[in-house]
N, C-alpha and C positions, 0 to 999 in steps of 0.2 A: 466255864472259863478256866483254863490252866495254869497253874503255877509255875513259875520259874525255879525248877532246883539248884541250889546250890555245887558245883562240882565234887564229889571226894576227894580230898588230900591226905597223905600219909605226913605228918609231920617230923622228920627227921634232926630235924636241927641240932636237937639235943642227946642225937647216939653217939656212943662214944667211939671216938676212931679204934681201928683194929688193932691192939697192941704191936709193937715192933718185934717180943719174944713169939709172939703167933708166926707170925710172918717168915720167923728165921724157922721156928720149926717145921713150917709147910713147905718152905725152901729143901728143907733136910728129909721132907718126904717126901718130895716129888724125887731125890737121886735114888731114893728104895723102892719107890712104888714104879719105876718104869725100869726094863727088861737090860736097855744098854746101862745104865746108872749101874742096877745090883750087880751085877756082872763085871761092870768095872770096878768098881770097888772090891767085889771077890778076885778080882785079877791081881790088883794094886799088893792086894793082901797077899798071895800066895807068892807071887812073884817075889815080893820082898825077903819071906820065909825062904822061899828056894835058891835065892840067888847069895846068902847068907849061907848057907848049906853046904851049897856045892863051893866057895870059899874057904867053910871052915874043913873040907875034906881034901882040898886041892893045893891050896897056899902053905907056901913054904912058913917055918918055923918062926922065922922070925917076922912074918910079916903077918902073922894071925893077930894083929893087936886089937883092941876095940874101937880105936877112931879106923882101920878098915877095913872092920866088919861095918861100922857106921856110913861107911862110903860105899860099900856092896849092897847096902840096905835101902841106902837110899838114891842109888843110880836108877833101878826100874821105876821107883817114886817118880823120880824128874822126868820121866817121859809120859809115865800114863795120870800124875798129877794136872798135867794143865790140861789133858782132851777132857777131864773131869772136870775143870772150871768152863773149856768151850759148851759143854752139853748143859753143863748148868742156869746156861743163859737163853742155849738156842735152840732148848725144848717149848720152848715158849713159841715161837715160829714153824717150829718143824712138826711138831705137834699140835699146833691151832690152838695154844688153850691160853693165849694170850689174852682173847678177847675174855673167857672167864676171869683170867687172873685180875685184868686191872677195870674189870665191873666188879669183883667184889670191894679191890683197893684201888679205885682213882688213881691216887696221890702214885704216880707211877717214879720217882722217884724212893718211895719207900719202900716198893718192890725189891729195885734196884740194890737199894742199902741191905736189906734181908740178903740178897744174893750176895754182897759181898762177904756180910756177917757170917754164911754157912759157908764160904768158899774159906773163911779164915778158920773155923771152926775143923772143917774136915781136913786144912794143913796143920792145925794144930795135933788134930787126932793122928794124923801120918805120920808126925814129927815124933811122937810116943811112940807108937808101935814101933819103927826105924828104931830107936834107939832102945826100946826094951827085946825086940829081937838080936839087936847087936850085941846085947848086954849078954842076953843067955846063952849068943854063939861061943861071945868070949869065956864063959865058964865053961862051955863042952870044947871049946878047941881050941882055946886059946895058946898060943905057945910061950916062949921063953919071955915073960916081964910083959904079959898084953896091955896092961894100962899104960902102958909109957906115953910119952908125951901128948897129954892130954890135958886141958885146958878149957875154964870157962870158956871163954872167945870161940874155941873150936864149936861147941854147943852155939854159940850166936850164928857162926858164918852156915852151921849145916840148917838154921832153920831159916835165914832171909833166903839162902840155895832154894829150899823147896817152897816158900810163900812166893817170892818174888815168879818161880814159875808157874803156879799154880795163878797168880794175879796176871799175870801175861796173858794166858789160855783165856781167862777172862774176860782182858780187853781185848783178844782178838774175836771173840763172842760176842762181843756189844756190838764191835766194828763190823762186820761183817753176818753177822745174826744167820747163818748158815750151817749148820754144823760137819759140811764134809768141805766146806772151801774154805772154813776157817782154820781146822784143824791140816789140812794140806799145807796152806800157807804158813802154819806154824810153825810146820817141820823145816818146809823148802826153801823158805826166806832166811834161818841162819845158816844154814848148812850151804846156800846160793854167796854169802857173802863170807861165811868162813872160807870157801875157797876163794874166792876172790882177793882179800885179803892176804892170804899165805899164799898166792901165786905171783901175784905183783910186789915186787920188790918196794916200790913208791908208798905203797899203800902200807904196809907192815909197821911201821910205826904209829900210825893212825889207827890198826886196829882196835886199841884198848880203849877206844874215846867213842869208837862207831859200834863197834859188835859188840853184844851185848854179851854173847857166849864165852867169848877171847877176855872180857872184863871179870866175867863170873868162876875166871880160871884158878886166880888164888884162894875161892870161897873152899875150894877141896883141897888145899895145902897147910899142911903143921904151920899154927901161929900165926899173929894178928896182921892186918893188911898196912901197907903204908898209908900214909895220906894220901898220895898220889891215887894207889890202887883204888882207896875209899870216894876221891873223885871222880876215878874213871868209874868205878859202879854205878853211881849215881849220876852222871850225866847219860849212861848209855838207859840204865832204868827208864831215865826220862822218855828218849825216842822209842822204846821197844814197850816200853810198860803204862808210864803215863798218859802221853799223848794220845796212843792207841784208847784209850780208856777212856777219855776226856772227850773223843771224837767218837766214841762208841754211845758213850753216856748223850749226847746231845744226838744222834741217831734216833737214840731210842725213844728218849722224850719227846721228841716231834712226828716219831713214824705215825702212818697210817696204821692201826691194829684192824687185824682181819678175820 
């Protein structure tokens, strides 16, 4: 007569969740451990060096200052910082390894947060370098009085400049989880509505409330924003930045992983 066994269970109840410092580091090593990630970051990096360079050897005397060498520095940032937040989301897709990532971490929102935390982390780390490469252009080339008009607030406007795009790249990455249609879209959607804007007469007044780009204009100009200006960033943030993110973020949570 045969006994009935009991099934094997692993009883988990009581493991601990995956730290969220885990999370942001594996976030931080998947942009080094895959081939477009090192590379773009080796890019971001030299770029910045070289375009600082050829500035301090090219720009007239009086304009060698260090807020722009700060603004030479961090112009190649702002283009190849957000393809670095789209890849950071839509290697997960493009890559397949989605289905590993959120079997080892469920909780597919805390994924999410890690991506955010390393996307803030590596603008933070760009925001240093930018400005310690500027710093040292300014001692080899700087010309007549290079610190002049320079200002906390200048330091504020140049690091929201490169979060706010490095966070854009990101929520076009949630939204669109593709990494060569969302990066397309990224370029050709402002530069689609900056002409449109500067072509239509009608339109032109309203550009500072719609275009994100035409709002982010005085983030690279000497001294603090009006109120007004401070409005128009943050309402256009909303439609290019948050929304985008908010509809990417609820994407993501619901997709089929494959």
């Amino acid at each position: 007569m045969s006994t009935m066994t009991a099934p094997v269970t692993l009883d988990v109840s009581g493991t601990p969740r995956v730290p969220l410092s885990r999370l942001i580091k594996v976030e931080l090593r998947k942009m080094t451990d895959t081939r477009a990630g090192m590379w773009l970051m080796v890019t971001i990096a030299a770029v910045t060096v070289i375009a600082t360079t050829i500035f301090g050897l090219a720009g007239h005397d009086e304009d060698r200052t260090f807020y722009n060498f700060m603004q030479f520095a961090g112009a190649p940032q702002g283009f190849l910082l957000p393809v670095l937040g789209i890849l950071l989301v839509t290697q997960e897709w493009s890559q397949r390894t989605g289905m590993v990532t959120f079997t080892l971490e469920p909780h597919r929102a805390r994924v999410l947060s890690a991506k955010v935390y390393a996307a803030l982390l590596i603008g933070v780390a760009a925001f240093v370098i930018a400005v310690g490469v500027a710093a040292l252009a300014t001692v080899l080339f700087g010309g007549t009085d290079p610190w002049r008009e320079l200002g906390g607030v200048d330091f504020l406007k140049f690091g929201i400049l490169q979060i706010t795009g490095l966070l854009q790249g990101l929520a076009f990455g949630l939204l669109f989880l593709n990494s060569a249609f969302a990066i397309v879209l990224y370029f050709v959607l402002p530069t689609v509505f900056s002409i449109l804007f500067n072509t239509v007469p009608a339109l032109q007044d309203s550009a500072p409330w719609i275009d994100f780009g035409t709002a982010q204009g005085p983030l690279g100009e000497v001294g603090n924003l009006s109120g007004k200006e401070w409005a128009q960033l943050g309402l256009t943030a909303t439609w290019w930045v948050i929304l985008p993110f908010v509809a990417g973020l609820w994407r993501v949570l619901r997709a089929e992983v494959k």
